[in-house]
C-alpha positions in Angstrom: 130.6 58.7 92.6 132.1 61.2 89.7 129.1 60.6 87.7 126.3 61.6 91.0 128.7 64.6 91.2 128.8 65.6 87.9 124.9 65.1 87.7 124.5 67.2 90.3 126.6 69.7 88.7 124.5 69.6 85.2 121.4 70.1 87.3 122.4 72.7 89.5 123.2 75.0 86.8 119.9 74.1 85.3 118.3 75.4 87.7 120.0 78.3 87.9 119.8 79.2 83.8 116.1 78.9 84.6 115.9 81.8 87.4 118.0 84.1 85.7 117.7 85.1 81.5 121.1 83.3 79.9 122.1 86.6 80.0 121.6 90.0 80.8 120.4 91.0 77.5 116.9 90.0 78.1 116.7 93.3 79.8 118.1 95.7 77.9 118.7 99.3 78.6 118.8 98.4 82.9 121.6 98.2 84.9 121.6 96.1 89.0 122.6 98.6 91.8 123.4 95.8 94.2 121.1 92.6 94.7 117.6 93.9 94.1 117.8 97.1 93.2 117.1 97.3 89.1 116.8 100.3 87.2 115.2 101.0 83.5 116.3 103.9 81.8 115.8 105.1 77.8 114.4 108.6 76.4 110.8 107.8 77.0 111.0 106.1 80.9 113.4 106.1 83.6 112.1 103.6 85.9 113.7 101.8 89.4 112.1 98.9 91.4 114.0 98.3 95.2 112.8 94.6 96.5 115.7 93.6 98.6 113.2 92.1 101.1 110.8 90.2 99.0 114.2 88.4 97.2 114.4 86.2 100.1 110.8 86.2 101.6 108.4 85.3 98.9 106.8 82.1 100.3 103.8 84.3 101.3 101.2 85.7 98.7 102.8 88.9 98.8 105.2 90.7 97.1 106.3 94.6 97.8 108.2 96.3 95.5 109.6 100.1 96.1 109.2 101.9 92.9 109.9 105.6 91.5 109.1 106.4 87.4 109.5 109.2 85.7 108.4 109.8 82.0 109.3 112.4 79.4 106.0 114.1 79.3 103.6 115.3 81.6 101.0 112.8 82.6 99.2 110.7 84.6 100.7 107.1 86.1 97.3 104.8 87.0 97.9 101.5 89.0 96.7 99.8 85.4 100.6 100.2 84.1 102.1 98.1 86.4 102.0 94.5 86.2 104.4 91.3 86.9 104.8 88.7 84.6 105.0 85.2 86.4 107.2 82.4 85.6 105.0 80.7 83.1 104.6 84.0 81.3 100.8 84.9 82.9 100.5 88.9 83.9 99.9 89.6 87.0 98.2 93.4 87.8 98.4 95.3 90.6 95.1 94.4 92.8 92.3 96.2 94.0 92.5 97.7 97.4 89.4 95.6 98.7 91.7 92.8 97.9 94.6 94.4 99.4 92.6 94.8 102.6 91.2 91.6 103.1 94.5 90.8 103.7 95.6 93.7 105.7 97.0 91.5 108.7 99.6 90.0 105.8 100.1 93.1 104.7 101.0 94.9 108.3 103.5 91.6 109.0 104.8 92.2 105.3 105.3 95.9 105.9 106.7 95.2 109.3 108.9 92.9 108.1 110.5 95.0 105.1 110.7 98.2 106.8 114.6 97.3 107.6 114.7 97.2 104.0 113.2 100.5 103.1 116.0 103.0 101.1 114.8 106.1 99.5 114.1 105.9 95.2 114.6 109.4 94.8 118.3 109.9 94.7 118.1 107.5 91.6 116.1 110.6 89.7 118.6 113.5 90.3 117.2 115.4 87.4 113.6 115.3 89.1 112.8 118.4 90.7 109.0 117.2 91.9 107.9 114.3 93.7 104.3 112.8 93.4 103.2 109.6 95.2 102.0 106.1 94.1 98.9 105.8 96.8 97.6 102.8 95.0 97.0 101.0 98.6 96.4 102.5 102.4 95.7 100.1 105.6 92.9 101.5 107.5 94.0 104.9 109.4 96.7 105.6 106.5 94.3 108.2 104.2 92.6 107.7 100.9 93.8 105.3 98.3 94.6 107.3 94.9 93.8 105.8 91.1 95.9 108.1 89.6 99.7 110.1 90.6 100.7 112.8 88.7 103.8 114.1 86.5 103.6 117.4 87.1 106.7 118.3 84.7 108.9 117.2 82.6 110.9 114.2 83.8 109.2 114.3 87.4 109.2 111.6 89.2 106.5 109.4 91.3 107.3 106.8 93.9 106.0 104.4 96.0 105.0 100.8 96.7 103.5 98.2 94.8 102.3 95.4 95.8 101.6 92.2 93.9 99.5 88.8 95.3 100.5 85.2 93.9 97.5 83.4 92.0 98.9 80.7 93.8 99.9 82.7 96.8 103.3 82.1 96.9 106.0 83.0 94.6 108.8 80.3 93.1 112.2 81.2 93.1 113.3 82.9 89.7 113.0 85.6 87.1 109.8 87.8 86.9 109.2 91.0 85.3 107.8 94.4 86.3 106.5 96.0 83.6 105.4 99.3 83.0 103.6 100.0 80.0 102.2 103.3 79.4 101.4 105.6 76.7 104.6 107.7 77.5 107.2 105.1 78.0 107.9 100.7 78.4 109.8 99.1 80.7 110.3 96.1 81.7 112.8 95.2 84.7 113.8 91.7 85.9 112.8 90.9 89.5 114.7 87.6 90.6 113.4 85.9 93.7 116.1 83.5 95.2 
């Protein structure tokens, strides 16, 4: 009976080193405001990602993630510097709007769902004086979708939504990373899905 217990003990911390980094120094230069909110910050980027309802409800092929970035230098942000690394190490990029529609009624219960959720990224840029948006995706009836958001000024900030789909449409519990790689900053924040 000790030994079951004690083997249950060895494996349930397995499986916990496994959906979090052995420690937080796989990240560096981020810091956890609660659960699931993460922020980046160095003298290049300054980067926050908000997914407090996609830590618990990530059996779907969805993920949404609230996001605001701000880089040193004026600029353009284009939907091609984000991406999520999976489990197993494969990147996973934003995707297209047609894809993003053809699953619009996931999308609406997703949105739906997460709205409870919602909290405002700009009080995490207090330096920002002007706010673009990240209209990588629109439902029909929402406006036009946007390639690129703008950094008008010198640490501005853009925020919005991103949303990522599952090669295997559903996401396993544990560790991900949100990357942002871009000519005027890196970051790379952990996302962990319980």
């Amino acid at each position: 009976m000790v030994r079951l217990a004690l083997a249950v003990l060895v494996a349930s911390a397995a499986l916990a080193a496994q959906s979090r980094p052995a420690d937080d120094k796989a990240f560096p230069r981020t810091k956890s405001f609660g659960r699931a909110t993460i922020q980046y910050q160095d003298d290049t980027a300054h980067v926050v990602a908000l997914y407090d309802y996609s830590q618990r409800n990530h059996d779907g092929a969805w993920l949404v993630v609230q996001t605001g970035v701000s880089v040193k230098k004026r600029t353009t942000i284009s939907r091609e510097n984000f991406q999520l690394a999976m489990l197993d190490g494969r990147m996973v990029p934003l995707p297209s709007q047609q894809t993003f529609l053809a699953d619009s009624q996931q999308i609406t219960k997703l949105r739906q769902n997460a709205r409870i959720f919602d909290k405002d990224v700009k009080p995490y840029f207090p330096a920002s004086t002007h706010t673009d948006l990240l209209r990588f995706f629109a439902l029909p009836g929402e406006g036009t979708v946007r390639t690129l958001s703008f950094v008008l000024e010198e640490r501005a900030v853009v925020t919005g939504d991103l949303y990522f789909k599952s090669p295997t449409l559903r996401w396993e519990a544990g560790t991900y990373r949100l990357v942002f790689d871009h000519e005027g900053g890196h970051a790379e924040l952990p996302i962990r899905l319980e």
